[in-house]
Every structure is written in C-alpha cells, then in structure tokens.
N, C-alpha and C positions, 0 to 999 in steps of 0.2 A: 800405359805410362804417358803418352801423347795426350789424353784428356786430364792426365793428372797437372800436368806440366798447365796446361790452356790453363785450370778452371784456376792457377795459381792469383793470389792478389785480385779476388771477388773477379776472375773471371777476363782478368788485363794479363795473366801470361806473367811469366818472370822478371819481363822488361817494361816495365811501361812504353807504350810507345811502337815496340814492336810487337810485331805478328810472326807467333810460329807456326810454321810450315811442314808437315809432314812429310816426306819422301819416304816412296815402298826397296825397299832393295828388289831388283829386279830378277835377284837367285829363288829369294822366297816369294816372289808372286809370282816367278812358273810355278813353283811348289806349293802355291795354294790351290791353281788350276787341276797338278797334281793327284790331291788329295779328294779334292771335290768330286773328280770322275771315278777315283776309286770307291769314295762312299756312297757316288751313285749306284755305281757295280755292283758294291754289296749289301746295298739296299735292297735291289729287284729280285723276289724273291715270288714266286706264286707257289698252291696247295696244289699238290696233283694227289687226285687219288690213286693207288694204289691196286691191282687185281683182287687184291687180298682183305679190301675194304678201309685199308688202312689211310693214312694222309702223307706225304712226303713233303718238304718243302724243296722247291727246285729256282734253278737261277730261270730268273724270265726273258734275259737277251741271249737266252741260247739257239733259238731256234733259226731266227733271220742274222743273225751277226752278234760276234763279241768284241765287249770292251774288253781285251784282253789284258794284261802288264805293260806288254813290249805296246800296245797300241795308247796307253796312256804315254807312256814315258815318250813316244814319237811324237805325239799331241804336246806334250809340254816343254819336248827341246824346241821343238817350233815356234811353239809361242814364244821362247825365251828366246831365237833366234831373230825369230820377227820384231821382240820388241827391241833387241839390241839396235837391227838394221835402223831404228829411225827413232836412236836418241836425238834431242834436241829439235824433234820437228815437231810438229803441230798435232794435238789434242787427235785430230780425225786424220791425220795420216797415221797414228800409232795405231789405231783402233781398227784401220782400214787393212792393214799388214799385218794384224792380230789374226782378225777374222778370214781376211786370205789364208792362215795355216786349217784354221776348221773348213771353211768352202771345198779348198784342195784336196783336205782326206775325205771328205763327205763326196767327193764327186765320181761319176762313175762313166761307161763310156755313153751311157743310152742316156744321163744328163751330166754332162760337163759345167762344172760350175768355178771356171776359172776365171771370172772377173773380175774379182780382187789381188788375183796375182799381179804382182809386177811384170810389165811386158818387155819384149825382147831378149836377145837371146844371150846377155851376159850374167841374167837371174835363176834361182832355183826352178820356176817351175817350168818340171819337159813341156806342158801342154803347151804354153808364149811362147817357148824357145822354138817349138816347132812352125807352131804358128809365124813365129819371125823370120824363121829361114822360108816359109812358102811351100814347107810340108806338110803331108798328113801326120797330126799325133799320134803316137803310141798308143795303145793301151791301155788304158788302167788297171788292168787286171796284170798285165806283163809289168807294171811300174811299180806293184806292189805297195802300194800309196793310200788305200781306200779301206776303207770301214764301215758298214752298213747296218747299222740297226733298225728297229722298228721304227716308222714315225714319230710314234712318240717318246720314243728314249731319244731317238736323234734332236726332236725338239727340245728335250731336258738338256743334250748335251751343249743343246745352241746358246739355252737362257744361262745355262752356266758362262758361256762364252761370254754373252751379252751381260752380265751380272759383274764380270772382271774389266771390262773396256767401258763401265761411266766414265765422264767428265771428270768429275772429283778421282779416281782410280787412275787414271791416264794422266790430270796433272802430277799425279804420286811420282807418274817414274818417267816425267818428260827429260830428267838430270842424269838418266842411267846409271845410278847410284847402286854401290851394293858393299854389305855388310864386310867384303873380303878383307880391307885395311883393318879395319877393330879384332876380326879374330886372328889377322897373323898377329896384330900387338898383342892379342890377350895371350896367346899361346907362347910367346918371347917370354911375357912375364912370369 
C-alpha cells in the first residue's frame, strides 16, 4: 500500500509537495523478527540415513541447542522491549539496545557478551547489575537466559538480527507507533 500511495501522481505522492514517510508499528516488527526465526527453525532440516537404509529427514539445531517456541517468543519480547526502551533516540541507540537483546541470549559463562547491555544496576541485564554493585555475575546457565546453537545457525540468527536494525528499518520505528488506536476503532465500529 505504501509504494502504491508513493508512486501516486507520476511518482510526487498524493500531495504535491510532500513526502510520505513510512512508520513500522513496533507490535508487528517484533512479529516479523518473530516469524523469521521460526521459518528459520523449520527450515533446518538435514537426511539421516536410517539402519534400515532408509532416509529420514531430521531437524539440524538439535544436536548443540534449539530454537525452541518459548526461546523465539523471549527473543522477540526483547527485542520489542528493547525497542520501546529508546523511542525517540537515535537511529544507532535503537539498533545498539536491539542487538544487546541477541548479544545477552547468545552469551554464555566461558564468553560473556554483555556489552551492549545498558550498564548499572537499575537495568535488565543481571551481568551490569553485578558488575555495578562490584560482584561476581551469576551464571548463565542458573539465569536461564542463553541459547546456543551451531555457529552457523547462530550466525543466521545474527543476520536476521542485523537484516531488522538497517537505517531505513530503525527510522520506521524511531515514533514508537503502533497499529493499537486503528484496531480498537475498527472493532468499536
């Protein structure tokens, strides 16, 4: 609808004059990160043969870690959480608090990759918090936080990350906009 609207009047937009601007509702762009890691999930599929000479087809992030339901849907409150935290800031703080949600689950205790979290101890992440009081961190594995998959799934799961936090994708939802006000009116009506 958005390219339909642009290409209106050879390409000048409904108004002369002005420029329409796209905004993502920020409900459905976690929901697109979403979907993307569950069609990666069930994408990964490899052949195992069979004793019997037969072929099976099996999931491939079974062996070192799964993308489980509950481990996408935690990936995607985060990111919707992360990107609420810094409506109205800057292109690369949104993107920077994005990827602090993937860093944080991806980190483990033998590599810690909590440098994109927000520091200090009035933030989500335990690792700062500890860090700011002048403790040893927890666990990861007692924090229940982490997910592990193969190198190269973990790499798919990153370009996906990185696919959602362009420049053009990040000005979409610097206005924290979301579709909520339209469907309580469509549903009044």
């Amino acid at each position: 609808m958005y390219k339909t609207i642009v290409d209106l009047n050879d390409g000048e937009g409904p108004y002369p004059g002005v420029n329409v601007e796209k905004e993502e509702c920020i409900n459905h762009y976690a929901k697109r990160l979403k979907n993307r890691l569950t069609y990666l999930r069930k994408s990964q599929y490899v052949e195992k043969e069979l004793k019997t000479g037969r072929k099976r087809k099996e999931f491939a992030m079974k062996k070192k870690g799964i993308l489980t339901d509950s481990v996408i849907d935690k990936l995607a409150q985060y990111f919707q959480k992360n990107l609420r935290e810094v409506i109205g800031h800057g292109v690369e703080d949104m993107r920077n608090c994005i990827m602090a949600s993937f860093f944080h689950f991806s980190s483990n205790d033998e590599k810690p990759q909590h440098h994109l979290c927000p520091t200090g101890d009035k933030f989500w992440c335990f690792y700062q918090k500890a860090v700011a009081a002048n403790l040893p961190p927890p666990s990861h594995t007692n924090m229940k936080v982490q997910f592990q998959l193969e190198p190269a799934y973990m790499e798919e799961v990153h370009n996906i990350y990185e696919d959602l936090t362009t420049d053009e994708m990040m000005w979409r939802c610097v206005k924290g906009r979301t579709q909520n006000p339209n469907e309580s009116l469509h549903q009044r009506i």
